[in-house]
C-alpha positions as CSV (number, residue, x, y, z in Angstrom):
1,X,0.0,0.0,0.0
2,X,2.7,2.2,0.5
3,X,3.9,1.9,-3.2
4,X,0.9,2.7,-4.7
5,X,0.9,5.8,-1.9
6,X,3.6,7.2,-3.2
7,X,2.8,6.2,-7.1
8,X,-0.5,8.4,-6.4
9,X,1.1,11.1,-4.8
10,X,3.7,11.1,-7.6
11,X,0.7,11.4,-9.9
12,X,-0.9,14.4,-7.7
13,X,-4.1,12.0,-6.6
14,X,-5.3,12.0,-3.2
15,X,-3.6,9.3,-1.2
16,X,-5.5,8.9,1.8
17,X,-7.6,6.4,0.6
18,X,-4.3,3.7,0.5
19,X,-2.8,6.2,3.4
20,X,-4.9,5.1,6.3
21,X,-5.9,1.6,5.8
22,X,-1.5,1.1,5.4
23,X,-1.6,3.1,8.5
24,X,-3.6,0.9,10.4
25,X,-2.3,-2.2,8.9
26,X,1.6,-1.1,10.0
27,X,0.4,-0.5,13.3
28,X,-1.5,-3.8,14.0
29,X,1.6,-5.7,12.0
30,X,4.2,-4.0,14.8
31,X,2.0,-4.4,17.8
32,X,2.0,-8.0,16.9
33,X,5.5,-7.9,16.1
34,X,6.4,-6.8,19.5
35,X,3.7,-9.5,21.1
36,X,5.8,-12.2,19.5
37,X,9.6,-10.8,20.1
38,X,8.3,-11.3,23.8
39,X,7.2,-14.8,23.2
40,X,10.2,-15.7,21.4
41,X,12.6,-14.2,23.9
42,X,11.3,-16.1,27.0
43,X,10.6,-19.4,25.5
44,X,14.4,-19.1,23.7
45,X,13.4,-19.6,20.2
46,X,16.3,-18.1,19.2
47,X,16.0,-18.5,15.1
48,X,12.2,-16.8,15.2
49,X,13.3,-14.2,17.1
50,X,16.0,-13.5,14.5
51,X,14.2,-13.8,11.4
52,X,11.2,-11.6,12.9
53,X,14.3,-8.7,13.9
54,X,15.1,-9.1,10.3
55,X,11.4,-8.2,8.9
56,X,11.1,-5.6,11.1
57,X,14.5,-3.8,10.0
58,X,13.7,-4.7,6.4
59,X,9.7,-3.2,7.1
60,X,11.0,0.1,8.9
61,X,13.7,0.0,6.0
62,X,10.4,0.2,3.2
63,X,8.9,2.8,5.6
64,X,11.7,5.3,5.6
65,X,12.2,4.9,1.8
66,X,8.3,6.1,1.5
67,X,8.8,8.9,3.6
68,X,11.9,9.9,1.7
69,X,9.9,9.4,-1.5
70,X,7.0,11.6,-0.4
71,X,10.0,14.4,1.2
72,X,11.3,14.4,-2.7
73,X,7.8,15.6,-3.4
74,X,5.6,15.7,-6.9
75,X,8.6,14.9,-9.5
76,X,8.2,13.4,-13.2
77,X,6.9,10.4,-13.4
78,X,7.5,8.6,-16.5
79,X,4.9,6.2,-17.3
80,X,5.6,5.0,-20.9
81,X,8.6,3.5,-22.7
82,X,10.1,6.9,-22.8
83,X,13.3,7.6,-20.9
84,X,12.9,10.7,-18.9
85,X,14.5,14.0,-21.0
86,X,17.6,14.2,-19.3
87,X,18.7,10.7,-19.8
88,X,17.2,10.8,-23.4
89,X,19.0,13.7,-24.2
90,X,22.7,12.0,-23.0
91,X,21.6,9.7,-25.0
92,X,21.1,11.3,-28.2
93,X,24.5,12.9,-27.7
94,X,26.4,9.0,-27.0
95,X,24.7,7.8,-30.1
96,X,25.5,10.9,-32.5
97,X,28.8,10.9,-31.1
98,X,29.5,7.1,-31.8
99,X,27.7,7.1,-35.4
100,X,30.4,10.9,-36.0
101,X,33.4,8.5,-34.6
């Protein structure tokens, strides 16, 4: 949900429609998150406790690259084939200077 968050935002559509039910969903995933890290701690299962540390730091990982994606704010968005005009126009200038050379 946050992907197509910031794909809307990107394309200047409202976002709270995909905003709050990913809200509420992260919350609920964490809370149970935590639940289990206790379970797994006292009862010494050593490898769940590990893998669940490493979705969490992989989940907060996807969560800070949303945030810095919405921070960048409204940029192009390039929906078709196209390369964006900056790249196109290095491009142009690789392949003129290649078919001069």
């Amino acid at each position: 949900m946050l992907i197509v968050s910031v794909f809307l935002f990107k394309l200047g559509r409202r976002t709270v429609y995909t905003l709050v039910p990913m809200v509420l969903m992260l919350v609920m995933s964490i809370w149970a998150m935590a639940i289990s890290f206790v379970y797994f701690w006292n009862d010494q299962k050593w490898s769940l406790l590990g893998v669940s540390v490493v979705v969490l730091l992989m989940s907060l990982w996807l969560i800070v690259e949303g945030l810095l994606a919405f921070a960048r704010g409204r940029g192009e968005l390039a929906l078709d084939d196209e390369m964006p005009s900056g790249l196109a126009a290095e491009e142009a200038k690789a392949l003129d200077s290649a078919h001069i050379g």
